[in-house]
C-alpha positions in Angstrom: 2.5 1.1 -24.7 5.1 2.3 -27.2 8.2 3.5 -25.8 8.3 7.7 -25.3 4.5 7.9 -25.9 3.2 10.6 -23.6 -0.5 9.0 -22.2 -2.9 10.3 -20.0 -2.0 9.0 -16.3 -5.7 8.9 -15.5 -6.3 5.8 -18.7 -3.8 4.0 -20.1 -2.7 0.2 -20.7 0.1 -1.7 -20.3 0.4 -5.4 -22.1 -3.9 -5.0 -22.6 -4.2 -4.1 -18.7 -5.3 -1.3 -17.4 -3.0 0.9 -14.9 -2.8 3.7 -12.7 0.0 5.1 -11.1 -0.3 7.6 -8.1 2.5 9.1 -6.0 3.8 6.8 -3.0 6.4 7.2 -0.4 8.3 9.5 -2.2 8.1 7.9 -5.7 5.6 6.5 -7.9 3.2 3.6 -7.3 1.7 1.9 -10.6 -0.9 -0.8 -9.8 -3.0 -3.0 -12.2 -6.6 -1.2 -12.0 -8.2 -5.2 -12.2 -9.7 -6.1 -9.3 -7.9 -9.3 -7.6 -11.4 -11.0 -7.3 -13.0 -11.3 -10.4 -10.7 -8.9 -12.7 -13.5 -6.1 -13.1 -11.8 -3.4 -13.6 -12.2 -1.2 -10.6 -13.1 2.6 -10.6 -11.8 5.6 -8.7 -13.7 7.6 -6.2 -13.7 9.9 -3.8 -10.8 7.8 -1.5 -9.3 5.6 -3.6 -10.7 2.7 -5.8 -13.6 0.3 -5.9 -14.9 -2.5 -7.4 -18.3 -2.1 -8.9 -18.9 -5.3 -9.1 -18.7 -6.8 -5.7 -18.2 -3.4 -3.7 -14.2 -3.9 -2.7 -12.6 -1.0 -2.1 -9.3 0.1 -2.0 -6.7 2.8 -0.8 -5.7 5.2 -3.7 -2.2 3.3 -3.4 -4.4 0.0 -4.3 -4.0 -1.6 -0.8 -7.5 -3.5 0.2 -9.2 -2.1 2.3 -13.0 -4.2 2.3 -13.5 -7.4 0.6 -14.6 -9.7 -0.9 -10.8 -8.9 -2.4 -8.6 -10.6 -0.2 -5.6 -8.6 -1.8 -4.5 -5.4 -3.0 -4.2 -4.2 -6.5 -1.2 -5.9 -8.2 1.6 -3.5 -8.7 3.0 -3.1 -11.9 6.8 -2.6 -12.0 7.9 0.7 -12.9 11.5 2.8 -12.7 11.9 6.5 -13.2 15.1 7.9 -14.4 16.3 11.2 -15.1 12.3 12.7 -14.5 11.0 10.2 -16.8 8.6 7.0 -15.3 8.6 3.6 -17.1 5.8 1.5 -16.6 5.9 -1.8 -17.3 
């Protein structure tokens, strides 16, 4: 992702993987949007996320919530300073 680029939060990529990033806690979560089983990229729905490959699903902060997964989504690092989030 070049640096400043503005992106659309819903679809972008970081180092070729997809990401999503959803408020958490306060802040800002970003997550890799791979699922930790196979790598299919997962989809969003109604609740969160889910894999359409082997049906996990996961909270919309990317923790697992039905298998086969046996992890959440990866987070991605991220910082935000002065209103503006870095990913990656």
């Amino acid at each position: 992702m070049t640096e400043g680029r503005r992106v659309d939060p819903a679809n972008f990529t970081v180092k070729g993987i997809p990401v999503g990033v959803v408020r958490a806690a306060g802040g800002y979560r970003a997550m890799s949007l791979r699922c930790r089983h196979q790598g299919v990229p997962v989809r969003r729905d109604k609740s969160g996320w889910v894999c359409p490959a082997h049906g996990s699903e996961f909270t919309a902060a990317g923790a697992l919530e039905l298998g086969p997964a046996t992890t959440g989504l990866a987070r991605v690092a991220s910082s935000l300073k002065g209103g503006t989030l870095t990913v990656g």
